[in-house]
C-alpha positions as CSV (number, residue, x, y, z in Angstrom):
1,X,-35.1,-6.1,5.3
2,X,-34.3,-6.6,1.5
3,X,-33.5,-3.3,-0.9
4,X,-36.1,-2.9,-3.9
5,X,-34.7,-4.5,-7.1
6,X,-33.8,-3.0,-10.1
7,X,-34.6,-5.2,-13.1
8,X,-30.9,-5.6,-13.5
9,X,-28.6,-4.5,-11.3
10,X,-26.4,-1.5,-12.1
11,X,-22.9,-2.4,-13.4
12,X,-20.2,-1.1,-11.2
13,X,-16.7,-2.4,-13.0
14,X,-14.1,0.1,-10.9
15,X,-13.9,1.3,-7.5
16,X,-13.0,5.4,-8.4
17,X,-12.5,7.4,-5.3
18,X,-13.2,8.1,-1.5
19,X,-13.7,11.3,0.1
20,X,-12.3,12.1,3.5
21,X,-13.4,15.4,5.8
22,X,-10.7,17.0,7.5
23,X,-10.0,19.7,10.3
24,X,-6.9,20.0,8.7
25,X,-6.5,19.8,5.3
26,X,-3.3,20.8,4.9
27,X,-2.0,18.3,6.9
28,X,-3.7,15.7,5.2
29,X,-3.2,16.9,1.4
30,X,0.8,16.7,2.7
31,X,0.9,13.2,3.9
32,X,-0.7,11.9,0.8
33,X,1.9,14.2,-1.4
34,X,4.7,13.9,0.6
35,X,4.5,10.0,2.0
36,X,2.0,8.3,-0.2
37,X,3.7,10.1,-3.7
38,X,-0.1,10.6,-5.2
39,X,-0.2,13.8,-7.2
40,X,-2.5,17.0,-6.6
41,X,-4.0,17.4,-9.4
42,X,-6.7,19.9,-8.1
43,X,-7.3,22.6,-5.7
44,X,-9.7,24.8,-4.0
45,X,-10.2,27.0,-0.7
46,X,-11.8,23.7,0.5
47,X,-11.0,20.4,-1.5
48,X,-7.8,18.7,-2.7
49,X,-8.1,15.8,-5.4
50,X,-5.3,13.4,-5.6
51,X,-4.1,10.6,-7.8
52,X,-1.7,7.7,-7.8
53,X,-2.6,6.8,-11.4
54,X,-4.7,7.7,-14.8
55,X,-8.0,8.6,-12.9
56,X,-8.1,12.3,-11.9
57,X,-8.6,11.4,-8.5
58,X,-8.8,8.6,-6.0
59,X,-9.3,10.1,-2.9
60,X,-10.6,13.9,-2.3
61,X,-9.5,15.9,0.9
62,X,-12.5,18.4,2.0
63,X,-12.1,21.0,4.6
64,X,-14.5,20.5,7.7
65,X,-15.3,18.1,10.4
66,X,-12.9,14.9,10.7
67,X,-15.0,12.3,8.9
68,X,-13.8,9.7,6.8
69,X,-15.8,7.9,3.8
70,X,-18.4,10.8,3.3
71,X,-18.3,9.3,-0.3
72,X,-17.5,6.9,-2.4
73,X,-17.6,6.9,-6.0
74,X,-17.5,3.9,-8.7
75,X,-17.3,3.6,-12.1
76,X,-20.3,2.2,-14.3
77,X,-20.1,0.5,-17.7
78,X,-23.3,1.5,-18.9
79,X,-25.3,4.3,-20.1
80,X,-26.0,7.0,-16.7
81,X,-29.5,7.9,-17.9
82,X,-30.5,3.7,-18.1
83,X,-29.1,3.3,-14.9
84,X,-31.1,5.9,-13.7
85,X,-33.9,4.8,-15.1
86,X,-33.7,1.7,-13.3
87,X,-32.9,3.0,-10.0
88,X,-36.0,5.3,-10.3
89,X,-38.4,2.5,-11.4
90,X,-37.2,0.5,-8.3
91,X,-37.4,2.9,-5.8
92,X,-34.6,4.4,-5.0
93,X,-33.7,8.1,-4.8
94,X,-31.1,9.5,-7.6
95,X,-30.2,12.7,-8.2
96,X,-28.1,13.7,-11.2
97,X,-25.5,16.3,-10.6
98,X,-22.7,17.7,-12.9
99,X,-20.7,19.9,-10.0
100,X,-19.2,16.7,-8.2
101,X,-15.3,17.3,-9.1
102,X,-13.9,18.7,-11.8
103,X,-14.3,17.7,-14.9
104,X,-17.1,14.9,-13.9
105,X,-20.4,16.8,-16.1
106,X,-22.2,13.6,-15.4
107,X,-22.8,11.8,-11.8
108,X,-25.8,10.0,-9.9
109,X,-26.0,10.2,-6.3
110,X,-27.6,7.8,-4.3
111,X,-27.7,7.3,-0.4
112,X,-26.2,4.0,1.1
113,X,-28.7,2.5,2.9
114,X,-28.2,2.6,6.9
115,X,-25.0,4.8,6.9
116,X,-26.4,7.3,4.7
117,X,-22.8,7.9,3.0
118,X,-23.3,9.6,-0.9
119,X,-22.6,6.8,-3.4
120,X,-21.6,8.5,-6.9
121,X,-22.1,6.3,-10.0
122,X,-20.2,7.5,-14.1
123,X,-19.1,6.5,-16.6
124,X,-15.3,7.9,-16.7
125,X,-13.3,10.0,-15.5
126,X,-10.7,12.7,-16.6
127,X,-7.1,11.5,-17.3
128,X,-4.9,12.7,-14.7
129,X,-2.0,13.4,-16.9
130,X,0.0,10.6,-14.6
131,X,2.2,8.3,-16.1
132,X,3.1,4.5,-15.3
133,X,6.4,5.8,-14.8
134,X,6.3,9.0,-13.3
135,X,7.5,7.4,-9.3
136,X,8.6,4.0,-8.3
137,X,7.3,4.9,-4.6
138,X,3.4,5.6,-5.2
139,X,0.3,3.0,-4.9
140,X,-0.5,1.6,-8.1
141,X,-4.3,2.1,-7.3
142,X,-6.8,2.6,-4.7
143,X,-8.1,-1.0,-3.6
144,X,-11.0,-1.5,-1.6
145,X,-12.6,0.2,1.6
146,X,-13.9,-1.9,4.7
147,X,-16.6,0.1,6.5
148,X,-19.1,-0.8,9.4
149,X,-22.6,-1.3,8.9
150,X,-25.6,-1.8,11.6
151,X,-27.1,-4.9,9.8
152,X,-25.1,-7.3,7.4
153,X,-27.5,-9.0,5.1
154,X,-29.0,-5.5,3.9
155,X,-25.8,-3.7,2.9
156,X,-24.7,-7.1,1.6
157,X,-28.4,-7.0,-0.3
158,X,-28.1,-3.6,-1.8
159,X,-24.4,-3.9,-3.4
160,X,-25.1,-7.3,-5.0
161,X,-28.6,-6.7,-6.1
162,X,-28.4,-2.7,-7.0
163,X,-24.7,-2.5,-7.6
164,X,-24.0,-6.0,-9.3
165,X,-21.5,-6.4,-6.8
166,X,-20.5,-10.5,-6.3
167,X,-19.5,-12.1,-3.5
168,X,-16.1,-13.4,-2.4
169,X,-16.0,-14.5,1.3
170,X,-17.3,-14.1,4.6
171,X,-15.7,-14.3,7.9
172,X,-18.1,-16.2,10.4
173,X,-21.8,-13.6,10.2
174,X,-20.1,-10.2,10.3
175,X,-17.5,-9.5,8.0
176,X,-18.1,-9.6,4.1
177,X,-15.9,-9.1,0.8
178,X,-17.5,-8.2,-2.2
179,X,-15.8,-7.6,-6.1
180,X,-17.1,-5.7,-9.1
181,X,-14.3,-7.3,-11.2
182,X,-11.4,-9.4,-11.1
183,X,-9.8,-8.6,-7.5
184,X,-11.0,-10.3,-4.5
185,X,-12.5,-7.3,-3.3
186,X,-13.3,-3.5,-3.8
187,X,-16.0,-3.4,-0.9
188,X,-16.2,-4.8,2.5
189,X,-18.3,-4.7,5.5
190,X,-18.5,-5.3,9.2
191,X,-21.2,-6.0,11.0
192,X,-21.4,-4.3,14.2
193,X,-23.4,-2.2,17.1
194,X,-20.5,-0.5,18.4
195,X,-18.6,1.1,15.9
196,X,-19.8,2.8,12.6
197,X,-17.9,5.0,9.4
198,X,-15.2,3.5,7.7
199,X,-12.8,0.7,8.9
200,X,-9.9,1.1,6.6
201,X,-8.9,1.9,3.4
202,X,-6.5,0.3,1.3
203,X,-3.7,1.1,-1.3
204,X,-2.4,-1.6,-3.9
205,X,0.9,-1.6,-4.1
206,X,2.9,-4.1,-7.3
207,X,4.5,-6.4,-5.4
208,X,6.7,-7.0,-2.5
209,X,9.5,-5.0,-3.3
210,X,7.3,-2.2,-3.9
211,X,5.7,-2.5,-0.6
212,X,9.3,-3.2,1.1
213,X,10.1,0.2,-0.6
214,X,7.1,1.9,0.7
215,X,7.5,0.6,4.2
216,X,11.0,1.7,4.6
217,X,10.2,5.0,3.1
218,X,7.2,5.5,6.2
219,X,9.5,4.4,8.4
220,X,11.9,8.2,7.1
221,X,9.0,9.6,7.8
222,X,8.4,8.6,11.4
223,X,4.8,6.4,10.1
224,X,4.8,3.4,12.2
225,X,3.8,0.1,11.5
226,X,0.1,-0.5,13.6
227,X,-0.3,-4.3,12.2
228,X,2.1,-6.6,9.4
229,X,3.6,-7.5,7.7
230,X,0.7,-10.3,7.7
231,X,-1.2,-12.5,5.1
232,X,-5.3,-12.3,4.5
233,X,-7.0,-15.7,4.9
234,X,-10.1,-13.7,3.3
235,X,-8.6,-12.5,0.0
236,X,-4.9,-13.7,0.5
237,X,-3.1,-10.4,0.0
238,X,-0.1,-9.4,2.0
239,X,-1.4,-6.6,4.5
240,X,0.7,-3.2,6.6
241,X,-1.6,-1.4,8.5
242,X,-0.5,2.1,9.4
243,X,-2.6,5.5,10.3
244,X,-2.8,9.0,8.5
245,X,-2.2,11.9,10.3
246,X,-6.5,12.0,11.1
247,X,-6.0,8.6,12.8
248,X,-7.6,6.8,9.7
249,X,-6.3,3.2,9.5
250,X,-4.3,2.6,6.0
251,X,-3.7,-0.4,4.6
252,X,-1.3,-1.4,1.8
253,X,-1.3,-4.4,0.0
254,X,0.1,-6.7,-2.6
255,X,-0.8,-10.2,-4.0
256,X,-4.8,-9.7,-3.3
257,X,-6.6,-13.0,-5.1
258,X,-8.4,-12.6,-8.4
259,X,-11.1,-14.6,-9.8
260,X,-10.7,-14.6,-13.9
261,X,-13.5,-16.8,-15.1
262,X,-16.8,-15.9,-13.1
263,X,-18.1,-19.3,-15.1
264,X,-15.7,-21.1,-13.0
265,X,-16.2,-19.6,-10.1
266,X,-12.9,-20.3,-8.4
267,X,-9.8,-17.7,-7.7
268,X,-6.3,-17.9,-9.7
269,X,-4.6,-21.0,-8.0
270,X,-1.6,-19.4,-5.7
271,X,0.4,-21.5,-3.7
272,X,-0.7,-20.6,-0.7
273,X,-4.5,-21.0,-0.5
274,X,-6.2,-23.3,1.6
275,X,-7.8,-24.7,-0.2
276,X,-7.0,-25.7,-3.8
277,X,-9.1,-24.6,-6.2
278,X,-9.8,-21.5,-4.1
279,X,-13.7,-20.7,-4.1
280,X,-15.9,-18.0,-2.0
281,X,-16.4,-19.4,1.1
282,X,-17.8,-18.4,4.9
283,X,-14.5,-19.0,7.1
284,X,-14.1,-19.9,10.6
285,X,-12.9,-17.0,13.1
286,X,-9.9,-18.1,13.9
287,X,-5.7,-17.4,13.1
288,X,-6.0,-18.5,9.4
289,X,-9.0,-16.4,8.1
290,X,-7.7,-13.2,9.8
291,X,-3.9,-13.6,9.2
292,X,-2.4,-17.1,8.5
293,X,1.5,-15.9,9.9
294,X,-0.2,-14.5,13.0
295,X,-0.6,-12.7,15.0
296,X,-3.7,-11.2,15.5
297,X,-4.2,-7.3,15.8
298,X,-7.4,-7.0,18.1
299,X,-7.6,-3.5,17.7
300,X,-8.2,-4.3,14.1
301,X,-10.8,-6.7,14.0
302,X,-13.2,-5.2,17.0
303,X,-16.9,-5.3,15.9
């Protein structure tokens, strides 16, 4: 089944946030705090909005039934009301809200086909009142989040085609990576019949010693690692794997690949890519696409 077509797609440029429901916010609201270093930077009975950078949030905490990825929000470079406009003429359903979070007047809401998660599209955010160097522990941004989907092609259909989302890689039929800039990827999807919601979701952190700092500091606080250190085939990028306190899978990452000149067509040369210059490409399941120093996690990669 292929998604109605907008006479251009919309122009995502920035993954903005996730939000997570929780039985225990709390709980959750410290771990991010107190292990991850984001910032609160807002509060209610029911919600928590936190930040590891100039955004005013990354990831909100609600208060009810554990369920991760109830939203996901991205950041347009384009007028709201045009993008509308285009949605509409196309089909889709939009509604434009202004009580989304704090200080966002401005947002359109869409459903995600299949999963029916809320996907919120503006234009900017509030500044957080973070600084570059207010911790030398904290993610430098949210990076991507890998979810399950029923069907492949579809989801694959409505990012690129709606969401001017590009393509990256695939491994084998089920498992995409999609970019709406320069990193390697901001979306992802897996195919399958058995599982559904959101896979994992993953923090960037600046480099290895950063995520050597990071790791050590989990390990204080009694996180364990569930996968990694490892390196992507699919995107390259040095890979942990641990889980919140809700049992959501967390990734951190450094060294994901980036693809400067979209006229090209080809990621920045690193030294170790396969191949050399590094294009999208469908990979072969096998040891080098899912993690080239082995070993595999299983757990990880079910579908």
């Amino acid at each position: 089944m292929t998604a109605p077509r907008p006479e251009t797609p919309v122009s995502v440029s920035k993954l903005g946030y996730v939000e997570f429901q929780t039985h225990d916010l709390d709980r959750l609201a410290d771990y991010y705090t107190r292990v991850l270093d984001f910032v609160e930077v807002d509060r209610t009975a029911d919600e928590v909005y936190l930040t590891p950078s100039f955004d005013h949030h990354a990831v909100v905490l609600r208060r009810g039934e554990h369920k991760p990825r109830t939203s996901v929000g991205y950041e347009i470079f384009e007028d709201l009301a045009d993008a509308e406009r285009r949605l509409g003429d196309a089909g889709y359903a939009v509604e434009r809200r202004s009580d989304i979070a704090p200080g966002m007047p401005d947002v359109l809401v869409l459903a995600e086909p299949m999963t029916g998660t809320d996907i919120h599209l503006f234009d900017q955010q509030p500044r957080s009142g973070v600084g570059p160097d207010d911790s030398t522990l904290r993610p430098t941004k949210l990076g991507h989040v890998a979810s399950f989907t029923p069907e492949l092609a579809p989801m694959q259909d409505f990012y690129q085609s709606l969401l001017g989302f590009k393509w990256s890689d695939t491994i084998g039929d089920f498992f995409v990576f999609l970019r709406c800039n320069s990193d390697h990827h901001a979306a992802n999807f897996m195919a399958s019949k058995s599982f559904s919601g959101m896979h994992h979701i993953a923090y960037e952190m600046r480099d290895l010693n950063h995520l050597q700092t990071m790791l050590d500091h989990l390990a204080h606080e009694d996180y364990r690692l569930e996968w990694g250190p490892g390196r992507h085939g699919a995107g390259h990028n040095i890979f942990t794997y641990h889980k919140d306190p809700d049992g959501n899978t967390i990734e951190l990452f450094t060294q994901l690949d980036i693809i400067h000149d979209e006229a090209k067509g080809y990621f920045e040369p690193r030294p170790w890519h396969t191949d050399f210059p590094q294009y999208p490409k469908t990979w072969e399941v096998d040891l080098v696409a899912v993690n080239s120093w082995g070993p595999i996690n299983p757990a990880l990669i079910e579908h």
